[in-house]
N, C-alpha and C positions, 0 to 999 in steps of 0.2 A: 178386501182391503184390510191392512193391520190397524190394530186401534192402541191407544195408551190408555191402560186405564189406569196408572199409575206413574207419574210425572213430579219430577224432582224440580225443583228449581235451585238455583246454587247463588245468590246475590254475593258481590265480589266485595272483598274486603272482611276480615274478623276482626278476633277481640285486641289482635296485637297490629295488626296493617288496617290504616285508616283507607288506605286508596287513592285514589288521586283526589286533589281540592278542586270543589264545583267552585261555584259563588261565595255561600258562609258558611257550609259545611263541607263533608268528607263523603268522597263514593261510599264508602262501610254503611253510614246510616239512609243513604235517599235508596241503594240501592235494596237495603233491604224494607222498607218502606214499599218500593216498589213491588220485590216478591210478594210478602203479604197482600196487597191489594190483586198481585194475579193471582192469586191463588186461591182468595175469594172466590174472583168473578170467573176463573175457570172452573170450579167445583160447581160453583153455580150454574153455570151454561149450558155444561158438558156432563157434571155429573161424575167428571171425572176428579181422581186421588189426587192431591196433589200435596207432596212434602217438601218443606225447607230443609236447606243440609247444616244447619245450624241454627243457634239462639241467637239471641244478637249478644252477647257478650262472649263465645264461644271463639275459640281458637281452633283453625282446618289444620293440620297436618300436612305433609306433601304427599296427592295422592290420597288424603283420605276421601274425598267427594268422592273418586273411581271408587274405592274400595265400599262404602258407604251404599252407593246407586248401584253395584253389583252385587252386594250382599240382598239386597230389599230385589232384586229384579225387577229395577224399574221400565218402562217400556221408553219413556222418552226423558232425556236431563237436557236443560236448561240452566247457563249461565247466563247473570246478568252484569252489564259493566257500566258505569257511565262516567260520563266527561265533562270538562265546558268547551261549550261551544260557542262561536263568538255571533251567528246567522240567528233570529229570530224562529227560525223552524225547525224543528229537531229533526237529527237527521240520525238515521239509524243503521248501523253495520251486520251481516250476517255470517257469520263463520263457522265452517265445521274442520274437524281434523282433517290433516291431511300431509301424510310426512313425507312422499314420496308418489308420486305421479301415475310413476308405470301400476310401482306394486299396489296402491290406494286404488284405483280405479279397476283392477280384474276380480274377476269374482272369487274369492278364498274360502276353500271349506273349512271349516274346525273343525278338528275333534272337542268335542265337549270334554274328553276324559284327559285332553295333554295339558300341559302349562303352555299358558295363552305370553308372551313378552308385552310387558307395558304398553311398548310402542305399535302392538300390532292387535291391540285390544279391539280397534275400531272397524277392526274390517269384518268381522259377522256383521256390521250391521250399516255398513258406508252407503249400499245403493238405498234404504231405506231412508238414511239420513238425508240423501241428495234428493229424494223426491219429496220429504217431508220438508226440507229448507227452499226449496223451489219453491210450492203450497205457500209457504210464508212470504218469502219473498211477492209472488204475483197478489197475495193478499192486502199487504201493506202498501203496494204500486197501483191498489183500486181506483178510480177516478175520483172516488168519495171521499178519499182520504189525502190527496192530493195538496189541498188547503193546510193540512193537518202537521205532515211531516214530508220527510226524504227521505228512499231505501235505495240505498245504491245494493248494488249485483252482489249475489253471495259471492265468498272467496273460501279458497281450503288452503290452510296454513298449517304450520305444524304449530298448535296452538294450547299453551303448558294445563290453561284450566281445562282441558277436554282429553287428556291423557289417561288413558287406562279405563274410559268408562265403553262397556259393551253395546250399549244400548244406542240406541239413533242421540248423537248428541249435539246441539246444537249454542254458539253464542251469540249473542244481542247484546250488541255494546248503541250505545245511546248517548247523542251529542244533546247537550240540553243549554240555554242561555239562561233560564230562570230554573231554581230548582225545583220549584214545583208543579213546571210542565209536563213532568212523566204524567200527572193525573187523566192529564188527555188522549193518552197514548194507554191506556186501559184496553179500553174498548176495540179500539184497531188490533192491537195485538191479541187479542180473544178472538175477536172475529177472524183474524188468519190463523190462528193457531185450533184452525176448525180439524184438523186430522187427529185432535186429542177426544174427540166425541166421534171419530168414526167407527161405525160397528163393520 
């Protein structure tokens, strides 16, 4: 089985786009708030790398995350998004690219040596994505965690912050009522994002 041993996190929002309005603040700071605390406790767990694709005062580029997470060879990236949500229980979304059905879903060789197009960066790595967001998905649906949050079903969209990156890439967007219920949602998402510590 493939392991990450170095893992990007990308929290939505920079120095010039606040994000969407939670409660009293802006996705920009709860969500990168958030990264930091996974990126703790997944170093800690797992043992595994893990980098922010920014400072917090920092302005992304279009496309520079791909470019970024493809320079470094990272093995898994990670966006994060959140919301308000109006339901007392956070309820969580999972998304990976996907621009096209037929061609997304069969298997594609690269050459390593041709130029890859933007929009078709993700297919070295699509079947690995779909079993690595499944993993999360059945993770986050545990009985334990039940009380906790909501995971509805992964979807593959053609989705702008996962554009160009090679590597297995996945989104978590996160419906939140109070902002600082992500705290709880630490440890659930560590716990499924258990294929960052497989050897």
């Amino acid at each position: 089985m493939l392991s990450a041993k170095l893992c990007m996190l990308a929290p939505a929002g920079d120095a010039h786009h606040a994000g969407r309005k939670l409660i009293e603040s802006y996705e920009r700071g709860v969500a990168y708030q958030l990264a930091e605390a996974l990126q703790a406790a997944l170093h800690k767990k797992y043992g595994t790398k893990v980098v922010l694709n920014r400072s917090p005062r920092e302005a992304v580029a279009p496309l520079q995350n791909a470019s970024f997470a493809n320079r470094l060879g990272v093995d898994c990236f990670i966006s994060l998004h959140l919301y308000r949500e109006e339901s007392a229980k956070p309820k969580i979304y999972l998304y990976h690219l996907l621009n096209n059905k037929l061609v997304d879903g069969a298997s594609t060789l690269l050459d390593k040596l041709s130029f890859i197009p933007v929009h078709q960066a993700h297919h070295s790595s699509v079947s690995i994505t779909k079993k690595w967001i499944s993993q999360l998905h059945d993770g986050l649906k545990h009985k334990s965690y039940r009380r906790l949050l909501d995971c509805e079903q992964p979807l593959g969209i053609p989705f702008k912050p996962l554009m160009g990156i090679t590597a297995p890439a996945i989104a978590i967007e996160i419906g939140l009522c109070q902002e600082n219920r992500w705290r709880s949602l630490i440890e659930p998402l560590v716990a499924s994002l258990s294929f960052l510590g497989e050897s």
